[in-house]
C-alpha positions as CSV (number, residue, x, y, z in Angstrom):
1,X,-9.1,7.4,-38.7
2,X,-8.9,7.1,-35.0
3,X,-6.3,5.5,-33.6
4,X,-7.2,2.2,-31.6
5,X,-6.9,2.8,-27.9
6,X,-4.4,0.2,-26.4
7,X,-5.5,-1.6,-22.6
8,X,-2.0,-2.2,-22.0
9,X,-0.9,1.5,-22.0
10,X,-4.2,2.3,-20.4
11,X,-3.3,0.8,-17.5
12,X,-0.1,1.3,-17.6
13,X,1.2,-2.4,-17.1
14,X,3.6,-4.5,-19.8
15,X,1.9,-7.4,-22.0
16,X,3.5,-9.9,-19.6
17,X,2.1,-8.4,-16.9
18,X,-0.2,-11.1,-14.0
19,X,-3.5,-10.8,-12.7
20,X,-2.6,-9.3,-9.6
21,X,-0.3,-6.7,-11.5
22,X,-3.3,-5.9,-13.5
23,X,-5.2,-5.7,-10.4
24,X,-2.8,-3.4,-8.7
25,X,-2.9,-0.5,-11.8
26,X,-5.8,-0.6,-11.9
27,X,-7.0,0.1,-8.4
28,X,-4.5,3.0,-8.6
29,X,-5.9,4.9,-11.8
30,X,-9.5,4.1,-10.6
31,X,-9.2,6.0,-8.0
32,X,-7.1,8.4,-9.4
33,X,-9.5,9.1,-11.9
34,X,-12.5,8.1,-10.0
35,X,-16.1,10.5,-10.9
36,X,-16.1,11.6,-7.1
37,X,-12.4,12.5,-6.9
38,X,-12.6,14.9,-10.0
39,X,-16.3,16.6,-10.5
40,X,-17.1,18.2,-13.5
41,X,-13.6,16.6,-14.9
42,X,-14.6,15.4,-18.7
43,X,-11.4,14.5,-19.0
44,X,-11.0,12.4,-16.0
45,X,-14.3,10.7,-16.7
46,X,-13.3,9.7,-20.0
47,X,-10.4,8.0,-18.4
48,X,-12.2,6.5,-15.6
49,X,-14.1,4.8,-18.7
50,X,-11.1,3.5,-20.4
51,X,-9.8,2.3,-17.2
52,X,-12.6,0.0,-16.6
53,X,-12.7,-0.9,-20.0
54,X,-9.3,-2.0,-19.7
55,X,-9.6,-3.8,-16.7
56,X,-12.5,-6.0,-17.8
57,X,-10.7,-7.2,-20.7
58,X,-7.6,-7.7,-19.2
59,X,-8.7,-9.3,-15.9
60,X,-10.8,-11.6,-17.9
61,X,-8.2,-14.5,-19.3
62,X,-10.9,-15.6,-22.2
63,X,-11.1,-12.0,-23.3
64,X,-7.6,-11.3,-23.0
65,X,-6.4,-13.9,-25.1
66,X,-8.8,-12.8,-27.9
67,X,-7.5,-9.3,-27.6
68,X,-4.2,-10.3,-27.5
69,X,-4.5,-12.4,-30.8
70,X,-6.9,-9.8,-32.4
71,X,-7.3,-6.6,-30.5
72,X,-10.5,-5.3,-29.9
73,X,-11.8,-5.8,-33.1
74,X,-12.4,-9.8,-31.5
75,X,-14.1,-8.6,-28.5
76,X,-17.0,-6.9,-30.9
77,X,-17.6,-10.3,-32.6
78,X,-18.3,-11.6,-28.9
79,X,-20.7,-9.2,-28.2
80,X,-18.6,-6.8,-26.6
81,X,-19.1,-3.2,-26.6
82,X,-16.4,-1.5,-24.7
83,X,-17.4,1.3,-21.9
84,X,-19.5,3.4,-24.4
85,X,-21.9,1.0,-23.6
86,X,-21.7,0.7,-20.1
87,X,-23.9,3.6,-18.0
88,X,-22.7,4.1,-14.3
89,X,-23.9,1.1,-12.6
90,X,-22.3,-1.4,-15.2
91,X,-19.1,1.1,-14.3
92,X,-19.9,0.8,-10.9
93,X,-19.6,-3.1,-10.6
94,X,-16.6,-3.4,-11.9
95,X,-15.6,-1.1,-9.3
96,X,-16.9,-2.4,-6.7
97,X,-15.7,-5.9,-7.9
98,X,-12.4,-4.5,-6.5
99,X,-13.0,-2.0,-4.0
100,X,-15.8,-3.5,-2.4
101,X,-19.2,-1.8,-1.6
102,X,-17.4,0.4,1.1
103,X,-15.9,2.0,-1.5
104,X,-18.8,2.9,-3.8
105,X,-19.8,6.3,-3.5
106,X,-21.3,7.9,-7.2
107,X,-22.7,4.1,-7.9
108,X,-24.6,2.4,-5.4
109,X,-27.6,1.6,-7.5
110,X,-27.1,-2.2,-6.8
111,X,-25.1,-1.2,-3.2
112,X,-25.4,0.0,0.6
113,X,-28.8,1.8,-0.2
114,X,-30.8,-1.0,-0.8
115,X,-29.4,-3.5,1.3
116,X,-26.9,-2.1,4.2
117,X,-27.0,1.2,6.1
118,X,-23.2,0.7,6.5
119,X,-20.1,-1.3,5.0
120,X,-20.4,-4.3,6.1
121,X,-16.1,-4.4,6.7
122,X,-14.0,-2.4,9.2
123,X,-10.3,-1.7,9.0
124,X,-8.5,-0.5,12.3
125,X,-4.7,0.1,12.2
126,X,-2.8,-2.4,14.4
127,X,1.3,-1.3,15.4
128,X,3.8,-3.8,16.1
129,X,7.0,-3.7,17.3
130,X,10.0,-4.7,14.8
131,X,10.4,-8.3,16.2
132,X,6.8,-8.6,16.2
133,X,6.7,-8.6,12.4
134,X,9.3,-10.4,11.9
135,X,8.9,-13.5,13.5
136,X,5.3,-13.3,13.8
137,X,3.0,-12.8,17.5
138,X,-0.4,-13.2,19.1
139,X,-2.2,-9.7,19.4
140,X,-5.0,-9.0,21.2
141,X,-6.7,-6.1,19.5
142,X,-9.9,-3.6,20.2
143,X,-11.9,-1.9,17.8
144,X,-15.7,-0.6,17.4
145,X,-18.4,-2.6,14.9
146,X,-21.8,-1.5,14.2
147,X,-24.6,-3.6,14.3
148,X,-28.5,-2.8,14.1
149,X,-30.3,-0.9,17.4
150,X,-32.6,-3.4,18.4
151,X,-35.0,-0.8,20.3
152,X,-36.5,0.0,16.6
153,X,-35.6,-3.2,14.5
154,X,-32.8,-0.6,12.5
155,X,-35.3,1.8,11.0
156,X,-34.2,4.7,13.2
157,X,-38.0,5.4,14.2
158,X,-39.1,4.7,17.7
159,X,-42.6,3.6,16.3
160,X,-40.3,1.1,13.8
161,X,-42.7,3.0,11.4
162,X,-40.5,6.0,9.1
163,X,-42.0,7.8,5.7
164,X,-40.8,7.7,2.6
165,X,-38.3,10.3,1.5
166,X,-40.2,13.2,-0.1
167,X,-36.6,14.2,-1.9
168,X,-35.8,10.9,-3.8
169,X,-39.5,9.5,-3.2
170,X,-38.3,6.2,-1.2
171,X,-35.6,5.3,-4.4
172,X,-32.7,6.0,-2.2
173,X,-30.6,8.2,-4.8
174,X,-31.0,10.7,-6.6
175,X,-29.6,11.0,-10.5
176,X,-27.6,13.4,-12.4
177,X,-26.0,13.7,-15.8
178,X,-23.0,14.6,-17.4
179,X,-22.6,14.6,-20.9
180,X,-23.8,11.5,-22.4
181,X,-23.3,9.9,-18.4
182,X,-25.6,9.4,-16.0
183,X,-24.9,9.6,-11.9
184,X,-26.3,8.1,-8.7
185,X,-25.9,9.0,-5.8
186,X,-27.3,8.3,-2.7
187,X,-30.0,11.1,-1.5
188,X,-28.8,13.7,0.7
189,X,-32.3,13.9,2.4
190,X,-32.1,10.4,3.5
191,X,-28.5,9.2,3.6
192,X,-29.8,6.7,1.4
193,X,-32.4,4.9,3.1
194,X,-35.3,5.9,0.9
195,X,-36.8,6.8,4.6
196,X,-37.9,10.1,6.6
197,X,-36.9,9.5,10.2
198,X,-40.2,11.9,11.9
199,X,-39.5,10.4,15.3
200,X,-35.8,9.2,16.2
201,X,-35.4,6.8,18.0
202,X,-33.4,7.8,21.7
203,X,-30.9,4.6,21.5
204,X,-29.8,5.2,18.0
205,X,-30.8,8.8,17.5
206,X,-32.3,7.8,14.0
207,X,-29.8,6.1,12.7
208,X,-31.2,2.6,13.1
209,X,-27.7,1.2,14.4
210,X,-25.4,1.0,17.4
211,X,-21.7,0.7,17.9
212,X,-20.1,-1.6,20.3
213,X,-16.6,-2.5,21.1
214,X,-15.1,-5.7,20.9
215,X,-11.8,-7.2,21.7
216,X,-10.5,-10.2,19.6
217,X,-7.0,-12.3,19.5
218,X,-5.1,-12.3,15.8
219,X,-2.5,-14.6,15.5
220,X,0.2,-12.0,13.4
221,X,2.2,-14.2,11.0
222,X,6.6,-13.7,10.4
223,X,7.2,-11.6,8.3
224,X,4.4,-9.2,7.8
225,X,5.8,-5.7,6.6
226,X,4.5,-1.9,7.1
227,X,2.0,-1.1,4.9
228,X,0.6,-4.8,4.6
229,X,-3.3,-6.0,5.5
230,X,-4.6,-8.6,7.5
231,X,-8.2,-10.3,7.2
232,X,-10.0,-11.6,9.6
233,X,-13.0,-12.9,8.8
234,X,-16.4,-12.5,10.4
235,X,-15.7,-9.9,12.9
236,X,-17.1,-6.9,11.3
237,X,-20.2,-4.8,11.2
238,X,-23.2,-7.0,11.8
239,X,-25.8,-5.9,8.9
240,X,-29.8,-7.2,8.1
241,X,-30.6,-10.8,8.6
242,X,-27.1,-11.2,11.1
243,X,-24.6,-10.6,8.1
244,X,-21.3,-10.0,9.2
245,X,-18.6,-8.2,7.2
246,X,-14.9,-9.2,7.9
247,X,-12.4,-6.9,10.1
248,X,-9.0,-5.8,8.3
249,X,-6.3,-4.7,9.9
250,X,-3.6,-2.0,8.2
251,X,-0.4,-3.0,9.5
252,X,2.1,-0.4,11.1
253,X,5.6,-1.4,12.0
254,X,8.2,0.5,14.2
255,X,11.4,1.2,13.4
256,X,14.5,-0.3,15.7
257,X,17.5,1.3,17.0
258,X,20.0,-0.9,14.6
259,X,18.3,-2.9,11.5
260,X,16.6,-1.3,8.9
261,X,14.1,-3.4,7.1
262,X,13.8,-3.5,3.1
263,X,11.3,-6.1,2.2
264,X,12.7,-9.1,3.6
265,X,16.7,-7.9,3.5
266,X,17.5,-6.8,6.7
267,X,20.5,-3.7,6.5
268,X,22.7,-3.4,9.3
269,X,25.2,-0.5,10.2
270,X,28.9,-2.2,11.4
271,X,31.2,1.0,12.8
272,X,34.9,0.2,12.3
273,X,37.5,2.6,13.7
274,X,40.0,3.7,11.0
275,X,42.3,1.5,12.5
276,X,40.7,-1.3,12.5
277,X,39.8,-0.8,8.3
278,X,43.4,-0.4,8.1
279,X,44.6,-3.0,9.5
280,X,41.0,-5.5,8.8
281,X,40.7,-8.6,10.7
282,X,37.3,-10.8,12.1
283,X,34.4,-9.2,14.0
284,X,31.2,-10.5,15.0
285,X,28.0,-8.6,14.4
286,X,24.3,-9.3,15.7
287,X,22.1,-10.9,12.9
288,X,18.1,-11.2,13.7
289,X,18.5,-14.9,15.6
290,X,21.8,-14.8,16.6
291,X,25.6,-13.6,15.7
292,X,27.9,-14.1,13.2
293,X,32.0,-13.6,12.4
294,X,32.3,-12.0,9.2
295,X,36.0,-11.3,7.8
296,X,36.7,-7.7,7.5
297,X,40.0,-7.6,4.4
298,X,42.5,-5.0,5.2
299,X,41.9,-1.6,3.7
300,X,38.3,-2.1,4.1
301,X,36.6,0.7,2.2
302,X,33.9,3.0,3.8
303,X,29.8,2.3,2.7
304,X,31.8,-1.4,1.7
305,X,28.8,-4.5,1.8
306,X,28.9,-7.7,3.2
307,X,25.8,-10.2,3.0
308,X,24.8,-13.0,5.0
309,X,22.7,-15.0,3.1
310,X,19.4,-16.4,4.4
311,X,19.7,-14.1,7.7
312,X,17.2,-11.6,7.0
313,X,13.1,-11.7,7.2
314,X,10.8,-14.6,6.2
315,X,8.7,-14.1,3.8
316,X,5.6,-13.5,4.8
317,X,4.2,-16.3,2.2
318,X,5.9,-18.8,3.5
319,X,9.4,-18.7,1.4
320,X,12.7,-18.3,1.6
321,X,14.1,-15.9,3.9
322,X,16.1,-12.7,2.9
323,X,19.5,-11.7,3.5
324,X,21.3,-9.3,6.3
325,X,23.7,-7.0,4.3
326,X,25.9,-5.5,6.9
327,X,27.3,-2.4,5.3
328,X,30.8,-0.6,6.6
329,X,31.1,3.0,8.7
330,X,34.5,4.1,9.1
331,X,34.6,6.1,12.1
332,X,37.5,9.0,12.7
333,X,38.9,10.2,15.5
334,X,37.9,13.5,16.2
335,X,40.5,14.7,18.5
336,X,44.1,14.2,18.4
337,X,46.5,14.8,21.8
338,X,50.2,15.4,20.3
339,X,51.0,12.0,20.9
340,X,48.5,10.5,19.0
341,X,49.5,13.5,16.5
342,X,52.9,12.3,16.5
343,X,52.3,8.4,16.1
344,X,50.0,9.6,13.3
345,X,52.7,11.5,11.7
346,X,55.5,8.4,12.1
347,X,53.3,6.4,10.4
348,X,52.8,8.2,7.5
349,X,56.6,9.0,6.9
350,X,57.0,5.2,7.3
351,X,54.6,4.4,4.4
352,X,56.8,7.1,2.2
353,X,56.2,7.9,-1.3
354,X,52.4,6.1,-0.8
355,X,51.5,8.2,2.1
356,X,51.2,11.3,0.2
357,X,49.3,10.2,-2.9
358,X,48.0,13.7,-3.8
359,X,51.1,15.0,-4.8
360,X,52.1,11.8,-6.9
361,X,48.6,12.2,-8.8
362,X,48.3,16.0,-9.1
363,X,52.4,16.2,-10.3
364,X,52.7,19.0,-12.9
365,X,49.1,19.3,-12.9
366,X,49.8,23.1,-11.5
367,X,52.3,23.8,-14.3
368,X,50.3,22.8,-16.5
369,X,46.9,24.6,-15.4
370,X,49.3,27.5,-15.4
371,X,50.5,27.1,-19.0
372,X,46.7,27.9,-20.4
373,X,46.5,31.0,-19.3
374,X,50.7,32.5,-20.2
């Protein structure tokens, strides 16, 4: 008997796990396992299938509380057939669903090809500087966006008149199978289009768009981290009929010279000199706003933590803010005149017995070491 497949493990997320948990695994293993990334891959296919079956149940809170309560047995009563009865473009939805149509290459039988020569969304990469993120700035940013050549109404012809694609025969894709699958993908011939360019057009070369650059001003909230993206909407490609896709921007964040940035803890070096470990005391240190004292006990050790509560980043969202942990390096001399040698010296002979705690801990040890092999 086969062993029912489990959309938990599938995904690899716990029971207790949240929409946007779900979400998360599942953009990772659908690419991961995506037709495109691994051609000719049975294997992979087969778990490209069980990830989308997974995700459609457990993105869907009505059909995850009947699986839940009675596995997929209670999705079949509903009508529910898992992903042996989805073909690509039911595959493909879901996919897009998530990715978007940018991301849609193998599918498309719904997508770009019938409506949109190009996604419709642009992503640039923006850099800030470290105080930039964390308190937040106004950046004025340029980037490119495509829009339809008006010379020949965005059919790439200069007569606005192109054939129909002899390869796919004006469908835009051509289809493949795999096993029991079927493929789309958009026609090589045609890019897609379902169209022969004869005559190019000389603005667009036959492409049937333009690019043009644009400058626009994004307010950049505190607290946005490396790695994070920003939307801002209605200032991306311009499609058919004046659509306008949104522009994201992909976050990078430089380091500095002293804080290092973990989510919205902020980690900050202190050096002590021996000395001062020794002998402790109170020193200020630089926090993100301002300063603070912090107490350093005597005997301090080195890699020793101290947190400031509430003095590292805000969060992004709107939240609390994180903490600065100032962590101890004891620095050494790393020369020594004879003086210094000397004082060094006193001061050990004045601390006695304690001074030399290697030969209180390793007492007889030798002796003894020498005893196993007599």
């Amino acid at each position: 008997m086969a062993t029912e497949v489990d959309y938990y493990e599938i995904l690899e997320v716990s029971k207790s796990s949240d929409g946007s948990e779900i979400k998360k695994a599942y953009r990772k293993l659908a690419m991961k396992y995506h037709p495109d990334r691994n051609q000719g891959d049975k294997e992979a296919e087969e778990k490209f299938k069980l990830v989308n079956e997974a995700y459609q149940v457990l993105s869907d809170s009505s059909k995850r509380e009947i699986y839940d309560r009675y596995g997929k047995s209670g999705l079949e009563g509903q009508g529910f057939q898992g992903a042996g009865g989805m073909n690509m473009d039911d595959l493909g939805a879901i996919f897009e669903s998530v990715f978007g149509s940018g991301f849609g290459g193998g599918f498309n039988s719904r997508g770009r090809s019938e409506h949109e020569k190009y996604p419709l969304d642009v992503e640039i990469e923006v850099t800030l500087a470290f105080n930039e993120a964390v308190f937040g700035c106004e950046k004025e940013v340029t980037y490119h966006y495509k829009k339809e050549c008006e010379s020949c109404a965005g059919t790439g012809d200069r007569d606005k008149n192109p054939g129909t694609c002899s390869a796919c025969e004006g469908q835009g894709q051509v289809y493949y199978r795999q096993g029991f699958m079927t493929f789309a993908q958009p026609c090589e011939v045609c890019g897609g289009s379902g169209k022969e360019i004869h005559n190019p057009c000389s603005d667009c070369h036959g492409e049937g768009f333009v690019e043009e650059e644009a400058t626009t001003t994004v307010q950049i909230p505190a607290g946005i981290d490396h790695g994070n993206r920003m939307r801002v909407g209605g200032k991306g490609n311009i499609g058919k009929h004046g659509r306008r896709g949104d522009l994201y921007l992909l976050v990078l964040v430089e380091d500095d010279e002293h804080f290092i940035r973990d989510g919205d803890n902020i980690y900050l070096e202190v050096p002590l000199f021996f000395t001062q470990a020794a002998l402790g005391g109170k020193i200020e240190i630089p926090t993100l706003r301002d300063k603070k004292e912090i107490k350093i006990p005597q005997g301090v050790k080195d890699k020793e933590q101290f947190v400031l509560r509430g003095e590292g980043v805000e969060n992004v969202h709107g939240r609390r803010k994180g903490d600065l942990i100032a962590q101890i390096k004891i620095i050494y001399p790393k020369k020594l005149n004879d003086e210094q040698k000397e004082l060094l010296e006193k001061l050990g002979e004045s601390f006695g017995y304690e001074s030399t705690p290697s030969e209180s801990k390793f007492d007889g040890v030798l002796d003894k070491v020498k005893g196993w092999f007599s």
